[in-house]
Structure formats: structure tokens, C-alpha cells
C-alpha positions as CSV (number, residue, x, y, z in Angstrom):
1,X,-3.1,9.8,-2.6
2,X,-6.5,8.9,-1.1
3,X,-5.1,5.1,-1.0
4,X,-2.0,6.5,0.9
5,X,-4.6,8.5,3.2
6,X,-6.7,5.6,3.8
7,X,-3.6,2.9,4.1
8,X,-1.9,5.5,6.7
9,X,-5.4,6.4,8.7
10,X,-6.6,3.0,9.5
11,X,-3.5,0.5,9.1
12,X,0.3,2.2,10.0
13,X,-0.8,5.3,11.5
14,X,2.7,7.3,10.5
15,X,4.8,4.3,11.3
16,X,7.2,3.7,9.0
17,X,7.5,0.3,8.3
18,X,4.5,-1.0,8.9
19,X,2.5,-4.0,7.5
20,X,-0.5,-3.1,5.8
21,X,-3.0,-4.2,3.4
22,X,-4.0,-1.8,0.9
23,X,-6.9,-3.9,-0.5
24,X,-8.5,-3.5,2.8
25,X,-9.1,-0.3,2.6
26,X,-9.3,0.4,-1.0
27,X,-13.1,1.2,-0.8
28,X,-12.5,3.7,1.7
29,X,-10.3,5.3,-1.5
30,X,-13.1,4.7,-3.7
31,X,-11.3,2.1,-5.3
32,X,-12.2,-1.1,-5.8
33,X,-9.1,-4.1,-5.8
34,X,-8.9,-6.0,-8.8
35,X,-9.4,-3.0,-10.9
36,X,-7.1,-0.9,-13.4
37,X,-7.7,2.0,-11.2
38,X,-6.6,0.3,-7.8
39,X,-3.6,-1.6,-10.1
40,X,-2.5,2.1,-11.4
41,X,-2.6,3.6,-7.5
42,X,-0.8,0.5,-5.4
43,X,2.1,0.8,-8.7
44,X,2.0,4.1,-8.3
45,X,2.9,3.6,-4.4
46,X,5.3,1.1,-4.9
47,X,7.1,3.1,-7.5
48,X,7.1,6.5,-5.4
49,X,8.1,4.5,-2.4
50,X,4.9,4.9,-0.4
51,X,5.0,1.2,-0.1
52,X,7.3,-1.6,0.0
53,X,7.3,-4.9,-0.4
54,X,7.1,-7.1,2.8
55,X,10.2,-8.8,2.7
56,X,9.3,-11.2,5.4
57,X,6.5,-12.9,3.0
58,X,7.9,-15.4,1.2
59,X,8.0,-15.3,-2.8
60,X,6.4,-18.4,-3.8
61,X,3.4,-17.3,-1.2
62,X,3.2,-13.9,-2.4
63,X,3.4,-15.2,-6.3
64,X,-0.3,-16.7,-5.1
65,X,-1.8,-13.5,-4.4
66,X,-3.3,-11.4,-7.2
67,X,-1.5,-8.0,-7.5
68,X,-2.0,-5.5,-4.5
69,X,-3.4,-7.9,-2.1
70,X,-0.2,-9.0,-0.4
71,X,1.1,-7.1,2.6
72,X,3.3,-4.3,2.1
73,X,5.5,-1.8,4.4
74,X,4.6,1.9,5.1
75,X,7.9,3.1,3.5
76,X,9.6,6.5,3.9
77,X,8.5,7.8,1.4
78,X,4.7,7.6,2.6
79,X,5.6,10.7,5.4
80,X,7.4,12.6,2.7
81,X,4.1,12.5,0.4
82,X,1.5,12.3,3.5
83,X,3.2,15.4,5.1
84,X,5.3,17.4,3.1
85,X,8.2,16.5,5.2
């Protein structure tokens, strides 16, 4: 949730769709990329639809980029949890 927070404060600011980077903010989460901990919470976005994949990054360069450091989308979903809407 505090990823989601920190994604949504400083990156999509309640837009829906979105590019963002959650490793760029991670600290402000108190995470730290790279670790099980951030792994578990960007999953845990993906899965809950928080986040989505950028489509418009193509797979062979996003294949390149260790896990949760590609761009994603704000999804839908990301209000829903942020807001209780």
C-alpha cells in the first residue's frame, strides 16, 4: 500500500493509466528495489491490478530489465484500493 501511495503521490497523481516507475520511489515506501520485500509489493500490485504492464514497451527490452524496474500503468484498480471507490 505505501508503494501504491508513493507511485500515486509523486508519478500518476489519480490518473489512470499512467506510466510510472515504481522503483523510483520505492525508498519513499521504505522499500528498497531489488529486494524480496519490494519483489513481494510490485507482484502484489500487478496481481491486484494496481499496476499494469506498459504495453507500449517492447518485450525483448523489458526482458532486460530486472523485475519491477520497467514502467508500468496506474491501473483501475489503483483508485479502487487508493480510495475505497
Amino acid at each position: 500500500m505505501r508503494l501504491l501511495r508513493a507511485v500515486n503521490a509523486h508519478q500518476a497523481h489519480g490518473r489512470v493509466g499512467s506510466v510510472v516507475v515504481a522503483s523510483a520511489v520505492a525508498r519513499e515506501a521504505g522499500l528498497e528495489p531489488g529486494t524480496e520485500r519490494y519483489d513481494e509489493a510490485v507482484w502484489r500490485l500487478l496481481v491486484e491490478g494496481a499496476l499494469e504492464v506498459d504495453g507500449s514497451v517492447p518485450p525483448g527490452a523489458a526482458a532486460r530489465v530486472p523485475f519491477g524496474r520497467a514502467p508500468y500503468l496506474l491501473g483501475p484498480a489503483a483508485i479502487r484500493i487508493l480510495y475505497g471507490a
